[in-house]
C-alpha positions in Angstrom: 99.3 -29.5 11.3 101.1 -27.7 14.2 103.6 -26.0 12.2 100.3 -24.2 10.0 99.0 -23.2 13.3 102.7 -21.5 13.9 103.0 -20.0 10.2 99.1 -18.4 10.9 99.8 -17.0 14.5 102.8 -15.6 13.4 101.5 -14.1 10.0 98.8 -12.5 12.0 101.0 -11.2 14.7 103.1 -9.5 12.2 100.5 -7.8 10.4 99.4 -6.9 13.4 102.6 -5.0 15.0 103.4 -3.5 11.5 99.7 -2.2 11.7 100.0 -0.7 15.0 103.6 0.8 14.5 102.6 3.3 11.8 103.2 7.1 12.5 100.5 8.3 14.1 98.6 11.2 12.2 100.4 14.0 14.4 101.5 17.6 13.5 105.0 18.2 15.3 105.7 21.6 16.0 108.6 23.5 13.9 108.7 20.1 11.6 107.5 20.3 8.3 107.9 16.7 6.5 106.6 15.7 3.1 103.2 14.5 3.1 102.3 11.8 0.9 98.3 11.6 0.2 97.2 8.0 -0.6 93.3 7.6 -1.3 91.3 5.2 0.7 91.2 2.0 -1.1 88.8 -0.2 1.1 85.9 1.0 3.1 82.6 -0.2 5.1 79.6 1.0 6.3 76.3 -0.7 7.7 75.0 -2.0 4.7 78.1 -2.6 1.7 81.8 -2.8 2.0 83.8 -0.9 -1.2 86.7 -2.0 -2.6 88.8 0.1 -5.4 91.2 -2.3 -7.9 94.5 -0.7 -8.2 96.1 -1.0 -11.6 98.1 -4.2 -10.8 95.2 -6.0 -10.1 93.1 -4.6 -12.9 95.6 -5.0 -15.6 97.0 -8.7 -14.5 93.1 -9.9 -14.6 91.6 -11.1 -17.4 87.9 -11.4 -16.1 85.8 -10.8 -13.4 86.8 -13.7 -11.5 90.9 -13.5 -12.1 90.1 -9.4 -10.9 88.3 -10.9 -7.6 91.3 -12.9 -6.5 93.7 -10.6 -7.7 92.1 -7.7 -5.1 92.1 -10.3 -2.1 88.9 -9.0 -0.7 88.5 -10.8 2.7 84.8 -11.1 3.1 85.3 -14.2 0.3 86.7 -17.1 -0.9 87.7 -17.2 -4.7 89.5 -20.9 -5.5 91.3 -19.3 -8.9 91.3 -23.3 -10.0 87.7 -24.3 -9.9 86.5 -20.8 -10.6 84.4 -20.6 -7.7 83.5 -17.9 -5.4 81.9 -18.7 -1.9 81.1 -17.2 1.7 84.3 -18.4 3.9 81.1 -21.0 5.2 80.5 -22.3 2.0 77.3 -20.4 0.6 77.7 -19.4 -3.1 78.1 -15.6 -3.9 76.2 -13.9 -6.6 78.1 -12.2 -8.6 76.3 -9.0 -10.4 77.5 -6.4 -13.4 76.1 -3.1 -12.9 73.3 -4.2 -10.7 72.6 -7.9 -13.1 72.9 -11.2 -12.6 76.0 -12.1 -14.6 77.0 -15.8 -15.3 79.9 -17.6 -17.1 80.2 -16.2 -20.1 79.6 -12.3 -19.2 82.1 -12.9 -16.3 84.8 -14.2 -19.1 83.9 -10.9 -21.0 84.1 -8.9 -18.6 87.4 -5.9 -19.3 88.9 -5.4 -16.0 90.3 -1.9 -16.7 87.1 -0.6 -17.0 85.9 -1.6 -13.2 85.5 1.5 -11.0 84.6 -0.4 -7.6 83.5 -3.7 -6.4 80.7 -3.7 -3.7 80.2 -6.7 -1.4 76.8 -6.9 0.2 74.8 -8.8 2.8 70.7 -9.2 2.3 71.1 -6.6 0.5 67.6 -4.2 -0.4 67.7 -3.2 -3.6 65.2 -5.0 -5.7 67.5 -5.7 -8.5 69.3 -7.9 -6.3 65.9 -10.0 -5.9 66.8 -11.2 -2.1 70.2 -13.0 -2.8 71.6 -13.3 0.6 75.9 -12.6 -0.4 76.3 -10.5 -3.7 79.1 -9.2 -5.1 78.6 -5.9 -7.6 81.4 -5.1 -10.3 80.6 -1.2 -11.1 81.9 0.1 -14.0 82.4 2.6 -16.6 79.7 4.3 -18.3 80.4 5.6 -21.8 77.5 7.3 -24.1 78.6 5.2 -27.7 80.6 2.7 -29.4 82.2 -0.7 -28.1 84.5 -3.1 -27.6 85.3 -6.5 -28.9 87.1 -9.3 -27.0 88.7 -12.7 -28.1 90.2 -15.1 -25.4 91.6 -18.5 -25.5 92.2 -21.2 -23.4 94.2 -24.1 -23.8 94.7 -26.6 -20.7 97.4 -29.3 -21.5 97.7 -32.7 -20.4 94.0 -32.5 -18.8 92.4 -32.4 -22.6 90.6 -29.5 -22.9 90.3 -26.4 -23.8 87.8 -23.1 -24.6 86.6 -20.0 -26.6 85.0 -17.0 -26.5 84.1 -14.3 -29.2 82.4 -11.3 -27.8 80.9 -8.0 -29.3 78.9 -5.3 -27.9 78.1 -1.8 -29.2 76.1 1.2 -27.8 74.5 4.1 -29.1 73.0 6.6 -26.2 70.6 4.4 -24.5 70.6 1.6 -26.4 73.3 -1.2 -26.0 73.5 -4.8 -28.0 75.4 -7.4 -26.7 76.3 -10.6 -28.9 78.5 -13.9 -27.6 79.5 -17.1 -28.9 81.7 -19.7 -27.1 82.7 -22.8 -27.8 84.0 -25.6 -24.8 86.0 -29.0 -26.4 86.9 -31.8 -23.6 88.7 -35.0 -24.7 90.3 -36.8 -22.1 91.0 -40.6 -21.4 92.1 -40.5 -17.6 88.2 -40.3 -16.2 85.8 -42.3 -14.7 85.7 -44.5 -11.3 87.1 -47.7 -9.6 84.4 -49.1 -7.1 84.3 -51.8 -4.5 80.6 -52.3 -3.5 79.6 -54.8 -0.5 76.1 -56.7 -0.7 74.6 -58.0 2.0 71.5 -60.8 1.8 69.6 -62.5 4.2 70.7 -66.1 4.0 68.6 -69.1 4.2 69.4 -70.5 7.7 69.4 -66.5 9.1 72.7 -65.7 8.7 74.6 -63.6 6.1 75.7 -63.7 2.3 78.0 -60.9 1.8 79.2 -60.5 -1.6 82.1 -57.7 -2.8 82.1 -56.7 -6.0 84.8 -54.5 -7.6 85.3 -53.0 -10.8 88.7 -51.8 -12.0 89.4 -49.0 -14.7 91.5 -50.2 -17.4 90.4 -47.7 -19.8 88.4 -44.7 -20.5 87.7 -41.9 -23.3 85.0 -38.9 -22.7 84.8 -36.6 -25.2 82.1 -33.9 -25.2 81.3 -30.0 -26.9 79.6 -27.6 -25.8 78.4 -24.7 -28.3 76.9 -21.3 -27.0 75.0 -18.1 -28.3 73.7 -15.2 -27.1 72.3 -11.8 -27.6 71.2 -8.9 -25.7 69.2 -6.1 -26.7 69.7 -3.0 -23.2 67.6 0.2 -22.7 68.9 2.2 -19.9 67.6 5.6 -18.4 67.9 7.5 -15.2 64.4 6.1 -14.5 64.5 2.6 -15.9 66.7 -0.4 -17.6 65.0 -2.7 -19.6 66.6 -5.5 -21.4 65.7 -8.7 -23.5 68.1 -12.2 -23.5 68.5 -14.7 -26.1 70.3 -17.8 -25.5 70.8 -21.2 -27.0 73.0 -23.9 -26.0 74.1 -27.0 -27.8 75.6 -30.0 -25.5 76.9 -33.5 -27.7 78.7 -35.9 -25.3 79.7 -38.6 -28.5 81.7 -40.6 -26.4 81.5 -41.5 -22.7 83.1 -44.9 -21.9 84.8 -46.6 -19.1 86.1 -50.5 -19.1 87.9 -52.7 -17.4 87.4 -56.0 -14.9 85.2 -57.3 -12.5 86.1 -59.4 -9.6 83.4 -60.9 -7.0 83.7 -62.2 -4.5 81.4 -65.3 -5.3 81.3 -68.0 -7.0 78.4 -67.2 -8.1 79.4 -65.0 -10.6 82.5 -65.3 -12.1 85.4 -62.6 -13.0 85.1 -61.0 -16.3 85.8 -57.9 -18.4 83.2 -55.2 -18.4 82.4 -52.1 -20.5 80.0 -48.8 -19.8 78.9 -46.0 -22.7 77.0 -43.5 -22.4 76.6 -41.0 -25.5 73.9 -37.7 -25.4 73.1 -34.6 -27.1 71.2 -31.5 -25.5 69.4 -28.7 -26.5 68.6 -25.4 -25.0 67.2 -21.8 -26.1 66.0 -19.4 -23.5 64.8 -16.3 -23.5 65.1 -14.0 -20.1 63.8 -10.5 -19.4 65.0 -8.3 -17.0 63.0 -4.5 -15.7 63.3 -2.4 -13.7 61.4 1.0 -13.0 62.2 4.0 -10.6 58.5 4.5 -10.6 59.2 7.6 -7.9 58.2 8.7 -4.2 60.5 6.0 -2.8 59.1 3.1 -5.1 60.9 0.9 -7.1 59.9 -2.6 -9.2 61.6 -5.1 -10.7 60.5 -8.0 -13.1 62.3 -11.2 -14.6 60.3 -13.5 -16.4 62.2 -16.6 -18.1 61.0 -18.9 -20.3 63.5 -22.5 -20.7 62.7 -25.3 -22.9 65.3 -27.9 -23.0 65.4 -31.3 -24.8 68.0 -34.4 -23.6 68.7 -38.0 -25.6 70.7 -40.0 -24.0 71.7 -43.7 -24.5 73.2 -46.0 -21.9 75.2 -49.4 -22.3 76.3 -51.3 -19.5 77.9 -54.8 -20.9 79.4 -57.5 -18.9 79.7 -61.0 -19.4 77.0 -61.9 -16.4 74.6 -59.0 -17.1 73.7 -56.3 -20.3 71.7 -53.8 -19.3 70.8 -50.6 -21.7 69.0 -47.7 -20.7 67.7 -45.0 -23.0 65.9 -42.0 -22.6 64.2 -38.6 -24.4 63.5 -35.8 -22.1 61.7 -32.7 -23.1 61.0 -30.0 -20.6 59.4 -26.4 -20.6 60.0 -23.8 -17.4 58.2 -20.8 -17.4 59.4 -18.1 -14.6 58.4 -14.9 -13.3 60.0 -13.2 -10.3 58.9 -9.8 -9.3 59.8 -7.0 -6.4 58.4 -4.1 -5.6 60.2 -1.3 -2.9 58.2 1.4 -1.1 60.9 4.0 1.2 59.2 5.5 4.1 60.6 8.7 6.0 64.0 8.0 5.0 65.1 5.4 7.2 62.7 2.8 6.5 62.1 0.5 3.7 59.6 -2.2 2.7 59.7 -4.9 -0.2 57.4 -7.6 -1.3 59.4 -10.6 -3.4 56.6 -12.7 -5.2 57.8 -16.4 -7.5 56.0 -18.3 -9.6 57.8 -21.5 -11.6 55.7 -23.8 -13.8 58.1 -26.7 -14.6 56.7 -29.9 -17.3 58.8 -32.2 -18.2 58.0 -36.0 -19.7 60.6 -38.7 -19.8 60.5 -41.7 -21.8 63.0 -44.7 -20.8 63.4 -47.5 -23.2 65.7 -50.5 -23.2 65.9 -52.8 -20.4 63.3 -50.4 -18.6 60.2 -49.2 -20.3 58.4 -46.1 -18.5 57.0 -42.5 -19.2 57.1 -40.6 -16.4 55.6 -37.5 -16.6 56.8 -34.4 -14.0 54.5 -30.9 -13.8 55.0 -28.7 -10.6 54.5 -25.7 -10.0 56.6 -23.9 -6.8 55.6 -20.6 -5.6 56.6 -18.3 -2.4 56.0 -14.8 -1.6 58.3 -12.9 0.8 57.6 -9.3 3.0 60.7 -7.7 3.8 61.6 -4.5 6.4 64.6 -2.4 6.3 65.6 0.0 8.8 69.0 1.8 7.9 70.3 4.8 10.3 73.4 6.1 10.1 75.5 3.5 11.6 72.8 0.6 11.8 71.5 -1.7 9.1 68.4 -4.5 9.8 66.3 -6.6 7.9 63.9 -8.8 8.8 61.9 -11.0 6.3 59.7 -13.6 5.9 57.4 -15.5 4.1 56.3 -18.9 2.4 57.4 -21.1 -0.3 54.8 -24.0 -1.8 54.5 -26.3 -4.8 52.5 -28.6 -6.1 53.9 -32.0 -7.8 52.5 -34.3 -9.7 54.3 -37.4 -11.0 53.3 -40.0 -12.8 49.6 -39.1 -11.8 50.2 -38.4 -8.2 50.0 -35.1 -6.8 51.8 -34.1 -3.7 51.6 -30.8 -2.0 54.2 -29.2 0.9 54.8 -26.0 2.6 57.6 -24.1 4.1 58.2 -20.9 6.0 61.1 -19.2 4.9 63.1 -16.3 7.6 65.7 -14.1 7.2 67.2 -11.7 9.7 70.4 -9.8 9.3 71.8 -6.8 11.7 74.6 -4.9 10.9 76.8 -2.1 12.9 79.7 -0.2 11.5 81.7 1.2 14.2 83.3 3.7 11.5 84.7 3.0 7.7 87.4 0.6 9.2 85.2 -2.0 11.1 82.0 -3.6 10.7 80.1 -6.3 12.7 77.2 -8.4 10.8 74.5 -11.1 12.6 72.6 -13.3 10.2 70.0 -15.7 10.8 67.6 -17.8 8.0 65.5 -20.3 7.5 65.3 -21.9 3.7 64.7 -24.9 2.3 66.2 -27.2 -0.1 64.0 -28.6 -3.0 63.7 -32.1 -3.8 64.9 -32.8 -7.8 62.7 -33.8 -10.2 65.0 -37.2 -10.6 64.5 -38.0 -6.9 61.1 -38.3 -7.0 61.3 -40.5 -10.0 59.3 -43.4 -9.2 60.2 -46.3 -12.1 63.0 -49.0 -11.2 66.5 -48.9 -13.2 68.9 -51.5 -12.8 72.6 -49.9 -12.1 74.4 -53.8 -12.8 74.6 -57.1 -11.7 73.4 -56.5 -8.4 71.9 -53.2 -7.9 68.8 -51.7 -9.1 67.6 -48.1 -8.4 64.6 -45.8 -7.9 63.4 -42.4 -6.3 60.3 -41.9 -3.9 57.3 -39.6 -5.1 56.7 -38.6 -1.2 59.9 -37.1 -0.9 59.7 -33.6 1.3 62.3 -30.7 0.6 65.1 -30.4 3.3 64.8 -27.7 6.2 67.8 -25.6 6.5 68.5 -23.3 9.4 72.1 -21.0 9.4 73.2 -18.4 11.9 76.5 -16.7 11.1 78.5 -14.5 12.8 81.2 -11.6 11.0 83.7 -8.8 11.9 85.7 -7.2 9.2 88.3 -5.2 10.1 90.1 -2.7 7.2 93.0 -0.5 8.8 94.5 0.8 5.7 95.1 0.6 2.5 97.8 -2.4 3.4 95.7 -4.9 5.3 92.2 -6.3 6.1 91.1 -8.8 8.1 87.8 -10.6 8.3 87.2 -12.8 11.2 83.8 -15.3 11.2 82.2 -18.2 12.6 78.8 -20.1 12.4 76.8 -22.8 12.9 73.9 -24.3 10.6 71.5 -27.6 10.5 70.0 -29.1 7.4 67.0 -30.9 8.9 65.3 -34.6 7.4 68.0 -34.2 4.7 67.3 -37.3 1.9 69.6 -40.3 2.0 69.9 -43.4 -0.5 68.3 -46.3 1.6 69.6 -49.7 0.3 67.9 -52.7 1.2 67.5 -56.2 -0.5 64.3 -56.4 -1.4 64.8 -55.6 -5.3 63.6 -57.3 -8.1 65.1 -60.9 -8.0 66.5 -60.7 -4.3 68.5 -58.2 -5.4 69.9 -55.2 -3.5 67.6 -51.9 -4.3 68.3 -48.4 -3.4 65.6 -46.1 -2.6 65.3 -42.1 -0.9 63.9 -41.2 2.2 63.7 -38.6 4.5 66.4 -39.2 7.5 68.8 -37.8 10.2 69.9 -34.0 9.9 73.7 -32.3 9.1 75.4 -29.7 11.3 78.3 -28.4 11.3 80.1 -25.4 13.6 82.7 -23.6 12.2 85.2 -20.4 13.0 88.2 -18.8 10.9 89.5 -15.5 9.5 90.8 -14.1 6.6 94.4 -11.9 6.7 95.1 -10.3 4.0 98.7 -8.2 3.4 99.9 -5.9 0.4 103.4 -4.8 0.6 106.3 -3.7 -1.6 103.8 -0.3 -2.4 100.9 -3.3 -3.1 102.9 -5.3 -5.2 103.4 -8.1 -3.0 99.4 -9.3 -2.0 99.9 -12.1 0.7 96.6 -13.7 2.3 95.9 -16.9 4.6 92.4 -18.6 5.2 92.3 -20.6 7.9 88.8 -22.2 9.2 88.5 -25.0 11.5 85.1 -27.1 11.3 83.4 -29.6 13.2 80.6 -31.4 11.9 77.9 -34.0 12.8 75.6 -36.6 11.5 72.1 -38.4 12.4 70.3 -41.0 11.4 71.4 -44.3 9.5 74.9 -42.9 8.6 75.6 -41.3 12.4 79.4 -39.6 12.1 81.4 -37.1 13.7 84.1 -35.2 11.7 86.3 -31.6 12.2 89.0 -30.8 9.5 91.0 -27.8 9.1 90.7 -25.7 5.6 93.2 -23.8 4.4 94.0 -21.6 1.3 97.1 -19.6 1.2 97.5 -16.9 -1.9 100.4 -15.3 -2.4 100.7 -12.3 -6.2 104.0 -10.3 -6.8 103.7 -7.5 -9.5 106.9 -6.3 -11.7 105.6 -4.1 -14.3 103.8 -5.5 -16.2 104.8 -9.4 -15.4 103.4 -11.3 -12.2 103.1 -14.5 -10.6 101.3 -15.6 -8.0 101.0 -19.3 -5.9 97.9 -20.5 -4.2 97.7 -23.8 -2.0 94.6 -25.7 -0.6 96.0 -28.6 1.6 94.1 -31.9 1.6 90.8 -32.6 4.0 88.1 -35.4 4.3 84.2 -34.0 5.0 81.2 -35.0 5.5 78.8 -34.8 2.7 75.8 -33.1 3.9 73.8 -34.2 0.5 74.6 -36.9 -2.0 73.1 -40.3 -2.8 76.5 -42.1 -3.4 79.1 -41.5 -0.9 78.5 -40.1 3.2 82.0 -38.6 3.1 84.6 -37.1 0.8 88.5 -36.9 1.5 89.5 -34.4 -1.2 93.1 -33.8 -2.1 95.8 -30.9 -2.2 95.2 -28.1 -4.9 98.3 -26.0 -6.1 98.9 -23.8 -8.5 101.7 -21.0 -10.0 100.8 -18.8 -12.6 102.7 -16.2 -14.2 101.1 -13.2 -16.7 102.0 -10.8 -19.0 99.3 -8.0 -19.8 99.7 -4.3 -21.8 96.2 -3.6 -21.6 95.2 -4.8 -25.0 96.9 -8.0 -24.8 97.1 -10.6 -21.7 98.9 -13.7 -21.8 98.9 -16.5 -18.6 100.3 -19.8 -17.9 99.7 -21.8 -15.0 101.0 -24.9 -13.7 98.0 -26.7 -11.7 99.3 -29.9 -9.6 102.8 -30.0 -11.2 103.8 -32.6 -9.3 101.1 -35.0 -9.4 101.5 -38.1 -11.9 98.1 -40.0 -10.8 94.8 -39.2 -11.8 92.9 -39.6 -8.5 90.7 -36.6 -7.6 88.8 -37.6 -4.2 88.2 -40.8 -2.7 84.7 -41.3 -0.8 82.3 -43.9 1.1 79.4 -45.2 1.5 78.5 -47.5 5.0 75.0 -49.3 6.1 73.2 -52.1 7.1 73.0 -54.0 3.7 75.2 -52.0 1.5 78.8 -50.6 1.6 80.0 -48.5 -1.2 84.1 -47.2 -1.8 84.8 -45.0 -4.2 88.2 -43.9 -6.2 87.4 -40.6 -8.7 89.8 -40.5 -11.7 89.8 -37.1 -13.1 92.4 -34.9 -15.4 91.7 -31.4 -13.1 93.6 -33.7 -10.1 96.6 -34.6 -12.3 99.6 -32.3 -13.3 98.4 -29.7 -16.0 99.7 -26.6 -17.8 96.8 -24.2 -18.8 97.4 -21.7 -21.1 95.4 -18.4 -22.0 95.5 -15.5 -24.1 93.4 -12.9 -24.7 92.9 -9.4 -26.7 90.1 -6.4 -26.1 90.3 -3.6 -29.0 87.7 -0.9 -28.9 85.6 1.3 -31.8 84.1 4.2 -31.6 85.1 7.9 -29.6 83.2 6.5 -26.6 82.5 3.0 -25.0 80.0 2.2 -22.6 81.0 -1.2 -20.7 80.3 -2.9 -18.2 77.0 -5.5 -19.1 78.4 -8.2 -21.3 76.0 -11.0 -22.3 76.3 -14.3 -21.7 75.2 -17.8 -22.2 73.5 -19.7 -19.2 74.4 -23.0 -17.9 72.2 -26.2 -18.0 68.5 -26.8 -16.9 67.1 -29.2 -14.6 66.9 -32.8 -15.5 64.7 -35.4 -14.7 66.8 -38.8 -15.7 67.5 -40.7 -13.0 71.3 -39.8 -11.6 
């Protein structure tokens, strides 16, 4: 660990002294040198940061999220593995297209060369944003008719899969039509889990029975494909944008099966082979709407109403030679969504909002097999929030709040709750080069349907399972604390700490008082999760900005209450490192191993992950981009994460098997050709991911 600590304080001391020794902006008399203009790359302000792409990053990036790691903005984490892009504390980061919502898909289709700026924003106060808390907006060209087409590939070997996307879109003045199709293929036989569970029972004379049982993975095969549509119909004017969304989504898992043996540790069961399937299909069209209206005099609405229906089989086999359990179920579910926002400006420096959302959410389950049920789910969640701006110059605050409610009823019994939701973020910017932001919020974090799910399913031989009805949504509380610093075009630095609490967070309870004396695990409401943490973010680009270095270091200490009490700090670390010749590059990024607390999971209290590596090298000419990237190279076993699982009556180790831990090779290619005298970019549509389920995890 020490010699990290070394490699960060001297990074930063570097960039630091390089910084500071620059020629000062000076006019010497009787010496007239050549001045060299560059423009500004990078700024801030109270309310957004703006960052420019230069061409290496935009022509080495093949979507929006290979562009976002590419510019090493310092405000967020992008893991260019996983796909993910976070807050440095964890919180997820929306990620917008000309002012919408963009997912997956639109993300994938996204041209790089055509992005004029990227925008990072906290609370941000435009309605189309709809209060998302971190936002990231990808601005780009505008172009009066015509299109583009785009075709990409992906191919990732030895970790059996692979994906791809077909995308068209086509304007005419103010009209643009979007269509998508994807397709996702995964078949891989290195997945699945090893488990050693510990049972506790009361004995007969007061004592303890304790009884291990483990099951070992001998074999496994999971094979699953994922189809997706879409179309988009856009009208867009200085006044309004109005746009209609049609998606569907077709999920078949054919084959998901793990066996191998059992060992217990009594002799009341004896040691034999066992075997678990699971096979399912899954369907989902949606439809999603999306207006907006300058309506004038400093007022501004915006509308999105949804409507989901999804429908789930699934069939379960769980075969050993002591037990044989199967579990099947039909799901069919209808959301209906409306979220609206309406912006009044006063006097120019002040700015007030009211966020109203209604959900209506149905869903009926039935379970056949060794359990016969029909639970039935309808709640309906709604919350209003009043918001106040004040921006001046140099100073940006908002302060809002409000109240979230819904109504369940399940299985005939109706539960109501009610929370107060608060947000407040200040922030100052000293000039363009440095910025200071204070947030502070109160949310809440819903209870799934499947939680609440009050039928019993046996898991195996020992273990049964169920949810609880009375289940209350978890409390959570975050203040966090951030100074961005941009010097020049050649480095940036974002320093940050916080500290948040998620309050009565719900735990699996395991007691043995299951059917037959057997070991049962319910969910209650118990203990709370905090966690403190500080880092910063240095970010270098040399060589004329074709070598990009940056370091993430963050230290974190976290806490538990409650029937699984633990204490925890771990240092995170991400290291990135792109070099640019022409138009080749390769880049390295390294996250070294940790173990963290889980702050919400009914199967395992903490989480050691392991070391993440990559090297990828690329070849692009604007049309054509071609990658290939070595993940985990020298990694031969197939474990992912190892976690656990300690209480009074139940102890629970688990070993994850998965192919995105072991050594892969991914490859991509890609090609964009345009039609017509003038393209206008920049909204692609896209599928949208899965609904929410209501079969018991």
């Amino acid at each position: 660990m020490r010699p990290i600590f070394i490699f960060i304080i001297t990074l930063f001391c570097a960039l630091c002294a390089f910084a500071q020794t620059e020629t000062p902006d000076s006019v010497k008399a009787l010496e007239l040198n050549e001045v060299v203009v560059e423009a500004q790359m990078q700024r801030t302000s109270s309310n957004v940061t703006t960052y420019y792409p230069d061409r290496n990053s935009k022509r080495s990036a093949q979507n929006a999220i290979d562009l976002l790691s590419s510019m090493a903005i310092p405000q967020i984490n992008v893991n260019p593995i996983g796909g993910t892009v976070t807050t440095p504390s964890g919180d997820e980061v929306s990620i917008y297209i000309d002012m919408e919502p963009a997912t997956q898909e639109e993300k994938d289709a996204l041209r790089p060369e055509d992005v004029k700026k990227v925008e990072y924003f906290v609370f941000p106060t435009d309605p189309r944003f709809n209060h998302a808390k971190y936002v990231i907006n990808i601005t780009l060209k505008n172009y009066n008719y015509g299109g583009y087409a785009k075709i990409s590939g992906t191919g990732n070997i030895m970790a059996g899969s692979s994906r791809g996307l077909a995308y068209a879109k086509t304007a005419y003045r103010r009209m643009t039509y979007d269509i998508s199709v994807n397709d996702k293929y995964t078949d891989r036989r290195h997945t699945g889990e090893e488990q050693t569970q510990v049972f506790r029972f009361p004995g007969e004379a007061g004592g303890i029975n304790e009884i291990t049982r483990s099951n070992l993975l001998d074999g496994s095969r999971f094979q699953q494909n994922q189809l997706g549509a879409s179309f988009r119909a856009k009208y867009t004017s200085d006044k309004a944008v109005v746009s209609n969304s049609f998606f569907f989504t077709a999920l078949n898992t054919p084959r998901s099966s793990y066996d191998g043996r059992l060992i217990f540790s009594s002799d009341a069961f004896d040691g034999s082979s066992y075997s678990n399937s699971l096979n399912s299909t899954y369907i989902y069209p949606r439809w999603k709407g999306n207006y907006y209206f300058n309506l004038g005099n400093g007022v501004k609405l915006n509308a999105i109403p949804s409507f989901f229906y999804q429908h789930t089989k699934s069939d379960r086999r769980y075969v050993s030679d002591e037990t044989a359990i199967r579990t099947d179920a039909t799901e069919d579910a209808v959301t209906g969504e409306l979220q609206i926002q309406l912006n009044k400006s006063f006097h120019k420096y002040h700015t007030l909002d009211i966020n109203l959302l209604g959900i209506y959410y149905n869903n009926k389950v039935k379970y056949t097999g060794n359990t016969v049920a029909s639970p039935e789910f309808n709640q309906f969640a709604y919350g209003g929030i009043i918001g106040y701006t004040f921006a001046k110059d140099r100073i940006h605050g908002q302060l809002s709040a409000g109240l979230a409610g819904e109504s369940n009823k399940i299985s005939g019994v109706r539960t109501n709750s009610f929370i107060p939701l608060v947000n407040l973020n200040t922030q100052y910017a000293f000039n363009q080069k440095n910025q200071i932001s204070l947030s502070a919020m109160l949310d809440i974090r819903p209870v799934e349907a499947s939680e609440k799910t009050p039928d019993v399913i046996r898991e195996n031989e020992l273990l049964y399972k169920t949810g609880n009805l009375h289940l209350k949504n978890v409390k959570v509380s975050k203040v966090t604390l951030d100074y961005t610093w941009l010097p020049n075009n050649k480095f940036s630095l974002s320093a940050f700490t916080g500290w948040s609490r998620e309050f009565n967070r719900i735990v699996p309870v395991f007691t043995p008082d299951g059917p037959d004396g057997m070991m049962i695990r319910t969910l209650e409401n118990d203990g709370y999760y905090q966690n403190f943490y500080f880092g910063t973010s240095l970010t270098a680009k040399l060589l004329n900005r074709t070598l990009v270095l940056r370091a993430t270091p963050q230290m974190w200490f976290e806490k538990v209450s409650g029937i699984y009490a633990d204490t925890n700090s771990y240092l995170a670390l991400s290291l990135n490192a792109t070099y640019y010749i022409g138009k080749f590059y390769v880049s390295a990024y390294c996250s070294p191993a940790f173990r963290e607390l889980v702050s919400q999971s009914l199967t395992a209290t903490s989480v050691k992950r392991k070391t993440s590596y990559q090297l990828k090298v690329g070849w692009s000419n604007g049309s054509w981009n071609f990658t290939a990237a070595a993940v985990n190279i020298f990694r031969r076993n197939w474990i992912s994460e190892t976690s656990r699982l300690e209480s009074k009556w139940f102890d629970q180790y688990t070993t994850e098997y998965g192919a995105s831990s072991h050594q892969f090779v991914s490859l991509t290619a890609s090609y964009i050709f345009g039609f017509g005298k003038k393209v206008r970019r920049g909204d692609e549509v896209q599928t949208m991911g899965a609904g929410n389920s209501a079969i018991m995890k």
